[in-house]
C-alpha positions in Angstrom: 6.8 -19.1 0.7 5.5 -17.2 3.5 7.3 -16.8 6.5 6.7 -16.0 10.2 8.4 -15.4 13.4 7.1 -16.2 16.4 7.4 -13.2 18.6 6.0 -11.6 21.9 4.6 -8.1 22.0 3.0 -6.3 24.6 -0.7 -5.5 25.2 -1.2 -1.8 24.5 -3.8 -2.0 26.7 -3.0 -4.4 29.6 0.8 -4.6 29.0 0.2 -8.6 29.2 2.6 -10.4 27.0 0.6 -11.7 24.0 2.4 -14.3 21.5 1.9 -13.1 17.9 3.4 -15.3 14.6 4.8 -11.9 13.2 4.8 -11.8 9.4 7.9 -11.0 6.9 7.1 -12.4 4.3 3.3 -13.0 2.0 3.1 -15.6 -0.8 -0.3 -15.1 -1.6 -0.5 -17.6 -4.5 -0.2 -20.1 -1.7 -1.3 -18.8 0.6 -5.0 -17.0 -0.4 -6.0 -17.2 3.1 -3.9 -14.2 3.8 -4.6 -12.2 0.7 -8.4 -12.4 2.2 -7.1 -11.5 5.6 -5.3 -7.9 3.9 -8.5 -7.6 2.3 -10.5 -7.9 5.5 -8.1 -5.9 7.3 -7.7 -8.6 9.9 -4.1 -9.6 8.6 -1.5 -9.4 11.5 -4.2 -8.3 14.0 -4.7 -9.9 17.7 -7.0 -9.9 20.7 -5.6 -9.5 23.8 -6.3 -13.4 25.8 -6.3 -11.3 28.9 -8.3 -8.2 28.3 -9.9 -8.2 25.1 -7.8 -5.2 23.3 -7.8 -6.1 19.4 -4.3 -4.3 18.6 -2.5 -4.6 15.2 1.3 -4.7 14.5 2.5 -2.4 12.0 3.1 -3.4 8.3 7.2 -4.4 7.8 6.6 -6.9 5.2 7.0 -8.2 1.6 3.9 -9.6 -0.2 4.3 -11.5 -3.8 1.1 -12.3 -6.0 2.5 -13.8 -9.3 -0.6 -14.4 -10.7 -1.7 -11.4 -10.6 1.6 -9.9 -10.8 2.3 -8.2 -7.9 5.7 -7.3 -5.8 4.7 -5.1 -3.0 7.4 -4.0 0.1 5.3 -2.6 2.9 6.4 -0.5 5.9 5.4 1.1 8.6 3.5 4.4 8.0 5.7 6.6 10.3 8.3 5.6 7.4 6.6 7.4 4.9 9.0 10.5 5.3 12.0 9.0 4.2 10.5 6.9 0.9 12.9 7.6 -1.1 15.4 6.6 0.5 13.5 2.9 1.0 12.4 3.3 -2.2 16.5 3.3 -3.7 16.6 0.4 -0.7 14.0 -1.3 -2.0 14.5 -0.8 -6.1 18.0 -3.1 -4.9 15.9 -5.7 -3.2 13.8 -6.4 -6.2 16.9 -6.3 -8.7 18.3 -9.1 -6.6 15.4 -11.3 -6.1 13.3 -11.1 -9.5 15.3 -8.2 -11.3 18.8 -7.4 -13.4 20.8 -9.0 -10.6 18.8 -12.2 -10.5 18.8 -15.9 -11.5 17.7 -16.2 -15.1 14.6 -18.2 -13.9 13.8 -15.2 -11.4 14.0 -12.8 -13.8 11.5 -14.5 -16.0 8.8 -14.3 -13.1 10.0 -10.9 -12.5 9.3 -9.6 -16.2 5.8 -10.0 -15.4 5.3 -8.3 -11.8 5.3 -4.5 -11.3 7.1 -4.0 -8.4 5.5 -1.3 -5.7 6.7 0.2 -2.0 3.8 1.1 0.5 3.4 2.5 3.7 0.9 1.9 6.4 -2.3 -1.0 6.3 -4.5 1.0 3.8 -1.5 1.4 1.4 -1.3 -1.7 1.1 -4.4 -2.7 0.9 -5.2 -0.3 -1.6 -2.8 -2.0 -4.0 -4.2 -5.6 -3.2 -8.1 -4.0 -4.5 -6.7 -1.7 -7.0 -5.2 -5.4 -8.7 -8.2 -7.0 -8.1 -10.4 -4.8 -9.6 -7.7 -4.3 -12.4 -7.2 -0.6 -12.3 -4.1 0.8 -13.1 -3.0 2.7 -9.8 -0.7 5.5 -11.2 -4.4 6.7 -12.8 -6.0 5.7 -9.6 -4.1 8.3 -8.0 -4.4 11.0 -10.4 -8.1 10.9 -9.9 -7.2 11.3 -6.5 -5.8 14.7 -7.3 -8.7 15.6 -9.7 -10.4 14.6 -6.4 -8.6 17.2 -4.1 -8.5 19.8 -6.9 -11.8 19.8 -7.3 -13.6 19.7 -4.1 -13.7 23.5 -2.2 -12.3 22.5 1.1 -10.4 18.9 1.1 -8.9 17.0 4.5 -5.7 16.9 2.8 -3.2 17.7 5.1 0.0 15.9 6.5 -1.6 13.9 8.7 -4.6 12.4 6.4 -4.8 10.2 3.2 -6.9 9.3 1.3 -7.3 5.2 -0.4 -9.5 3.8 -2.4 -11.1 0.8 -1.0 -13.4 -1.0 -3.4 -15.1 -0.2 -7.0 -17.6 -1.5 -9.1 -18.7 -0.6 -12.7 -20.0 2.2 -11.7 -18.5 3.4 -8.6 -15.1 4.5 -6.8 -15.0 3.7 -3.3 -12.5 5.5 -1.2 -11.9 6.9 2.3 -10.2 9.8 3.8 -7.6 8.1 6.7 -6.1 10.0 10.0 -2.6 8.9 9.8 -1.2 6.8 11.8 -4.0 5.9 13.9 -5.7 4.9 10.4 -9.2 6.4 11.9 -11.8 7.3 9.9 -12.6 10.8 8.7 -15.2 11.0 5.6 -16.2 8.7 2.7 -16.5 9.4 -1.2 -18.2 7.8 -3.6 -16.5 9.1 -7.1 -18.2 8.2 -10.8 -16.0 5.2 -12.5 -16.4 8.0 -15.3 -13.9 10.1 -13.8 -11.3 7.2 -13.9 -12.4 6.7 -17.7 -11.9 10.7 -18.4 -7.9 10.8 -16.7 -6.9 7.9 -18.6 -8.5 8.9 -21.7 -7.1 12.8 -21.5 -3.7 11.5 -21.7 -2.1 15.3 -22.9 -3.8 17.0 -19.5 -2.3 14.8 -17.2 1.0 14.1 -18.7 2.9 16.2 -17.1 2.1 14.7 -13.9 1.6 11.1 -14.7 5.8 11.2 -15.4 6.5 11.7 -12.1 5.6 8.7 -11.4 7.3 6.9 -14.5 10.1 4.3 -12.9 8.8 4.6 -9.3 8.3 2.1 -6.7 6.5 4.6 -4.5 3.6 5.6 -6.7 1.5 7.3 -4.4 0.3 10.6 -4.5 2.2 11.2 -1.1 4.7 10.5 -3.0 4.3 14.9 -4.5 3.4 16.3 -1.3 5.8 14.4 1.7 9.2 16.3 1.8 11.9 13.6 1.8 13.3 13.2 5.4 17.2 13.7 5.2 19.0 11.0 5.7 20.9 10.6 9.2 24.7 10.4 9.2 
């Protein structure tokens, strides 16, 4: 099931106190309606009732598609330094709801979801579209490094990302992000031929696909983001 908390926040804006139904929890095979709202990039966004400010509250969430076979834990972007440690955290949550440490029943469903940790509103989007479009997302983002290694001066830096967003036969959609304010910096359109030539080439990008073998956090952050060290 889904589950919400009725909460207040306050207008970043106005400061007026604006009630929001605050989100733990997405079931999206019964609840579609907020599948389409990630997709739309509406989900857990508000208007101000007194002065008109859309706002958004960060992601802090779990979201579970079973037909589509989908666990994803989502977090706040300014997180994203210490994924490793939520991504331990987060290995033990699944293990007890759908893994080795649950109900024989549970483990069934869990035997067919691929369990994922993302951080910030494009993250998880991104996983949502790269399922729909069934795309595998370690390759997804090792075309993003072909991407970055390829192009003569690339926004990569510590406070950019870049997601894919959408893709047809044909064509990769993604877009460079400023993190955390998720603004927009520059478009790419990439040739689905690229995705075909990394999966295909499976000896050149071995090496590099194994980092990601057993992760939760398969992003390519995931190469580049020093750990945070834990506090005491």
């Amino acid at each position: 099931m889904s589950v919400f908390r009725k909460t207040t926040l306050t207008c970043p804006a106005c400061a007026a106190a604006v009630p929001f139904d605050e989100v733990f929890s997405v079931n999206a095979d019964r609840r579609p309606d907020l599948r389409a709202a990630v997709l739309a990039e509406t989900f857990q966004s508000r208007d101000c009732p007194q002065c008109g400010k859309t706002f958004r509250l960060a992601p802090d969430l779990n979201y579970l598609d079973v037909g589509r076979g989908q666990w994803l834990a989502a977090h706040p972007i300014d997180a994203a330094g210490r994924w490793k440690e939520i991504e331990d955290h987060d290995r033990a949550v699944f293990a007890k709801a759908f893994g080795a440490d649950a109900p024989a029943a549970a483990r069934i469903i869990g035997d067919r979801l691929a369990a994922r940790i993302t951080f910030g509103w494009p993250g998880l989007r991104e996983k949502v579209v790269i399922r729909e479009k069934d795309l595998d997302d370690v390759t997804v983002e090792l075309v993003k490094m072909a991407i970055v290694r390829g192009m003569d001066e690339s926004p990569l830096d510590q406070d950019t990302e870049l997601r894919l967003v959408n893709a047809d036969a044909d064509t990769l959609y993604l877009i460079w992000f400023r993190v955390p304010s998720e603004e927009f910096v520059e478009g790419l359109k990439v040739p689905r031929g690229l995705y075909d030539e990394v999966t295909e080439d499976a000896d050149a990008w071995a090496a590099l696909r194994a980092e990601f073998d057993g992760a939760l956090y398969v992003d390519m952050s995931r190469l580049l983001i020093p750990e945070e060290p834990v506090a005491d």
